[in-house]
C-alpha positions in Angstrom: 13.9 57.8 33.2 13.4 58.4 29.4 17.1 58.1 28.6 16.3 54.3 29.1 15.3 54.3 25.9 19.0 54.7 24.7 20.4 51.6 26.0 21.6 48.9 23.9 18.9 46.0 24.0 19.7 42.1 22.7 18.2 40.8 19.7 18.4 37.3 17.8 18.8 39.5 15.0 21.9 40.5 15.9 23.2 37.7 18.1 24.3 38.2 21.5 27.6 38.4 21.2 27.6 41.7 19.6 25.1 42.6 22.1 28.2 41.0 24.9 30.8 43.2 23.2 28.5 46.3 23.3 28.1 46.5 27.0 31.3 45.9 27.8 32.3 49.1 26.7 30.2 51.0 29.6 32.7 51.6 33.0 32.1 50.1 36.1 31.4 52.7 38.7 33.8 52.6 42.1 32.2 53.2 45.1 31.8 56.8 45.8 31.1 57.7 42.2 28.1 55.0 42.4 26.7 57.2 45.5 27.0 60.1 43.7 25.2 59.1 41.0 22.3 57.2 43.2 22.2 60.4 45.4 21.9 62.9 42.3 19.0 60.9 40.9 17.0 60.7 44.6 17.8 64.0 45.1 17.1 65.7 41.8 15.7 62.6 39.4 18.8 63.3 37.0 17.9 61.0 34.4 21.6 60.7 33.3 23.1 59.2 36.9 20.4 56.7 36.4 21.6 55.8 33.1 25.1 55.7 34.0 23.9 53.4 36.9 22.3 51.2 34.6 24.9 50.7 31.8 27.5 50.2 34.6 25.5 47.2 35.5 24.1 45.7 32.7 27.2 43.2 32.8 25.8 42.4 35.8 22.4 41.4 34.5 23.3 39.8 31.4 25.9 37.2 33.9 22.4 36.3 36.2 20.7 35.7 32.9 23.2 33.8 31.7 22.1 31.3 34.9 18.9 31.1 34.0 19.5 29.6 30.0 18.5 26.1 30.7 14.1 26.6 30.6 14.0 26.5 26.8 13.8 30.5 26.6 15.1 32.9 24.1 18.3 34.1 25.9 17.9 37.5 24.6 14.4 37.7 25.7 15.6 36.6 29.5 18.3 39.2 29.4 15.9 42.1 28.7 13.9 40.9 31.5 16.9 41.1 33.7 17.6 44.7 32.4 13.9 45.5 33.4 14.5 44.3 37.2 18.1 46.2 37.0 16.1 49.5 35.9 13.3 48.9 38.4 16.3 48.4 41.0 18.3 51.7 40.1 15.0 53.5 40.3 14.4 52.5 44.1 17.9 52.5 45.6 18.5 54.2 48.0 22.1 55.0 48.3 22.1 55.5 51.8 21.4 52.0 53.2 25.3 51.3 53.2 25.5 48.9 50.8 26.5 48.4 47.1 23.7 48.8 44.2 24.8 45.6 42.7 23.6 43.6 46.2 20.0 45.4 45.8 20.0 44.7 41.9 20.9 41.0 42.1 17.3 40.4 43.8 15.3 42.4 41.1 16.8 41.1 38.5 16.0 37.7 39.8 12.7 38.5 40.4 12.1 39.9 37.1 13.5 36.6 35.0 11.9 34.3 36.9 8.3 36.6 36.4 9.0 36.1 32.9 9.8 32.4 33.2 6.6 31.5 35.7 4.7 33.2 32.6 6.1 31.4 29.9 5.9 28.3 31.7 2.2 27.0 31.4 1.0 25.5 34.5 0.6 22.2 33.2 4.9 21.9 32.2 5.9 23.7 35.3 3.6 22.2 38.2 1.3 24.1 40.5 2.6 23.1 43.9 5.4 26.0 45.7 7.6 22.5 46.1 7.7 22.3 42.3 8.2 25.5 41.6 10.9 25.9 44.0 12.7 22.3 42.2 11.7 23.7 39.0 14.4 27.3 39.7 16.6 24.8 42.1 17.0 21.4 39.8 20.1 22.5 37.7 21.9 23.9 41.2 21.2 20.3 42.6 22.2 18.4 39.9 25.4 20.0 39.4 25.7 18.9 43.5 26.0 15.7 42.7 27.5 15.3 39.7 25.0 15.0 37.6 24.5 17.7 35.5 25.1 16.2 32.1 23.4 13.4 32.5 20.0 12.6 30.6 17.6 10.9 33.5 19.4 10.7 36.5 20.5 8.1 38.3 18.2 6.1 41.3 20.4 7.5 43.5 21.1 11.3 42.6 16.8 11.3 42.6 17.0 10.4 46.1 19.5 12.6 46.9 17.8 15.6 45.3 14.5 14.8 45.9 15.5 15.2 50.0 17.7 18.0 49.5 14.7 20.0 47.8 12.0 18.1 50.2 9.9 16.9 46.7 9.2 13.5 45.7 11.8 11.1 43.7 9.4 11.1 41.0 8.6 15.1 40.6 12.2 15.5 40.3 12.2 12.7 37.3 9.0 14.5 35.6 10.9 17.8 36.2 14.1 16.7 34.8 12.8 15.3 31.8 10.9 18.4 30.7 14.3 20.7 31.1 16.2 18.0 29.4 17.6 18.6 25.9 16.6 22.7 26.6 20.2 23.5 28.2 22.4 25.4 25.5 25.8 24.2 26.6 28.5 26.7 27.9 30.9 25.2 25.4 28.8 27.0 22.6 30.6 29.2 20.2 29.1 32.5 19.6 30.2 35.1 17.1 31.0 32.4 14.7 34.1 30.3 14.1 36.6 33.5 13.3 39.2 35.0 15.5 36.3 36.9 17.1 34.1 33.8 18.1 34.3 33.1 21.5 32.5 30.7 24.2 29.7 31.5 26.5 32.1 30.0 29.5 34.6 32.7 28.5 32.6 35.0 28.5 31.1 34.4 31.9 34.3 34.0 33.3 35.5 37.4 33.6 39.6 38.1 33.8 38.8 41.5 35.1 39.5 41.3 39.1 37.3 44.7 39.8 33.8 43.5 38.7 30.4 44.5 39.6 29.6 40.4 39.9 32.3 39.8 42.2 31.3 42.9 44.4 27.8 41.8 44.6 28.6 37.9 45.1 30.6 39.2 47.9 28.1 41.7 49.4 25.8 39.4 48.7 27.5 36.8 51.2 27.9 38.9 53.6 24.6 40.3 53.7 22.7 37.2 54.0 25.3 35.7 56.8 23.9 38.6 58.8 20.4 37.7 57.7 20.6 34.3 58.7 22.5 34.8 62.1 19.4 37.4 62.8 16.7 35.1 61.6 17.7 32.1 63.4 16.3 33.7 66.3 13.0 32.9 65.2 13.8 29.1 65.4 13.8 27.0 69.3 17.0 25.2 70.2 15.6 21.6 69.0 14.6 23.5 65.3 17.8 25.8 65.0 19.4 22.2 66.4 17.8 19.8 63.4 18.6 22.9 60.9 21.8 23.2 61.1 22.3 19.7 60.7 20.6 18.7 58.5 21.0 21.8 56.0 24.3 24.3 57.0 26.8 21.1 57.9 29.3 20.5 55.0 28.4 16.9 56.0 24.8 16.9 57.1 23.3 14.1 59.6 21.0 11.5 58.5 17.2 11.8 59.3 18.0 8.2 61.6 20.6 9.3 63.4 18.6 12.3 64.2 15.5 10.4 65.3 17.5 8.0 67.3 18.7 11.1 68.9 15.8 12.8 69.9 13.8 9.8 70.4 11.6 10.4 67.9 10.4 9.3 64.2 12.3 10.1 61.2 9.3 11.6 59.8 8.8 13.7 62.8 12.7 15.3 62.1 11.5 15.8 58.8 8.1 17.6 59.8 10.8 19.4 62.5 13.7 20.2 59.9 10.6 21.4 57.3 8.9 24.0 59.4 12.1 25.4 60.8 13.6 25.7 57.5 9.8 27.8 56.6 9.9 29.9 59.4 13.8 30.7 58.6 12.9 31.8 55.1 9.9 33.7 56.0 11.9 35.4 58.8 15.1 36.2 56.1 12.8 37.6 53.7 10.9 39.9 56.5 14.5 41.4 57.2 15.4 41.5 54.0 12.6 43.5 53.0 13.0 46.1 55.7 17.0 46.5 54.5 15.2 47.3 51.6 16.8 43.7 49.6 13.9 42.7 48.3 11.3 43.8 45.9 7.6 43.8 47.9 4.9 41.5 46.7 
């Protein structure tokens, strides 16, 4: 995959909205011309299907970069890292699983930033626990859940509210907060500079085009993990798949009381209940997902 070499890369040199304007220029593929090209480079390792693949996507890995600005990292240095996962996704798709390149890409490219992030991050800033790693990707996403993504340090409440959601404790998620405070580059920012060309990162992101490779894959995306998580539940008894959905797929979910009042038991015990099922749903999602071929291995 030598031709790799050819494609446009950011720099802070240049600024990325040149970079922006660049790869807008490459088409997005339609369906049957993406299997094409995905067949004629299993088939035959034709170096240029897999460059066309990648180019017609890399719109797709700068917009999951763009979700990932707020950890204090040089934004052109996180969008390389999602081309990497992008190239390492083109190079093991296999077009015949039935479903679009962008779904499989979306998870490489994922995996790839938050490699590069878990390196950059020293231990000591980001936490060693899998509960602070998994508030230190899923803080921002909470926040903005309740209403509190511009603030500074959060409220008693939204700590409460977060730290349950994210099952970590009120203060980890004020420690955590603070050290990504002040590193979030705002999505009001101008870049280009302040002529007619300037534009802002929210603009940007928001795409007028109604036949993107985002939207395909946000809705593929949907619709493949709906399936996942109908399968997986299987995994779960009816008290577990019971407490679950409750407590994490309602729109409104139910209390840890009301729960334990309920079942007759402790609200810890729903919590140790709603914890493990939730673990043995995950691990169960990313077994399937895997043998779909969704997920990079370990």
């Amino acid at each position: 995959m030598s031709s790799y070499a050819n494609l446009p890369a950011p720099s802070p040199e240049q600024g990325l909205n040149r970079y922006l304007q660049e790869i807008r220029k490459f088409p997005l593929l339609e369906p049957e011309e993406e299997y094409m090209l995905a067949k004629a480079w299993v088939d035959r390792q034709d170096s240029n299907a897999a460059h066309r693949l990648v180019t017609s996507h890399l719109r797709l890995a700068a917009k999951i970069a763009m979700g990932y600005r707020g950890y204090g990292l040089p934004q052109a240095e996180v969008i390389s890292e999602a081309n990497v996962g992008l190239m390492q996704a083109v190079k093991r798709f296999d077009p015949e699983k039935g479903f679009r390149l962008a779904t499989y890409a979306m998870w490489w490219i994922r995996a790839s930033i938050q490699e590069y992030i878990l390196r950059s991050w020293s231990l000591v800033k980001l936490g060693t626990t899998s509960a602070q790693k998994k508030l230190f990707f899923n803080l921002r996403k909470a926040k903005a859940k309740v209403g509190a993504l511009e603030e500074g340090d959060l409220r008693p409440e939204n700590v409460a509210a977060i730290a349950q959601a994210l099952s970590v404790t009120e203060t980890e998620v004020i420690d955590m907060n603070r050290r990504l405070a002040g590193s979030d580059a705002s999505l009001n920012a101008t870049i280009g500079g302040d002529g007619e060309g300037s534009s802002q990162w929210q603009d940007w992101l928001e795409d007028e085009d109604s036949d993107q490779a985002g939207e395909y894959a946000e809705r593929d995306e949907m619709d493949a993990r709906r399936a996942l998580l109908a399968q997986a539940m299987a995994v779960l008894n009816e008290r577990e798949r019971d407490i679950l959905v409750q407590r994490r797929l309602s729109d409104e979910p139910v209390t840890l009381e009301d729960l334990s009042e309920s079942y007759g038991v402790s609200r810890e015990r729903i919590r140790q209940i709603e914890v493990r099922a939730f673990e043995k749903l995950q691990n169960r999602m990313q077994e399937l997902a895997r043998g779909k071929g969704m997920l990079a291995s370990a």
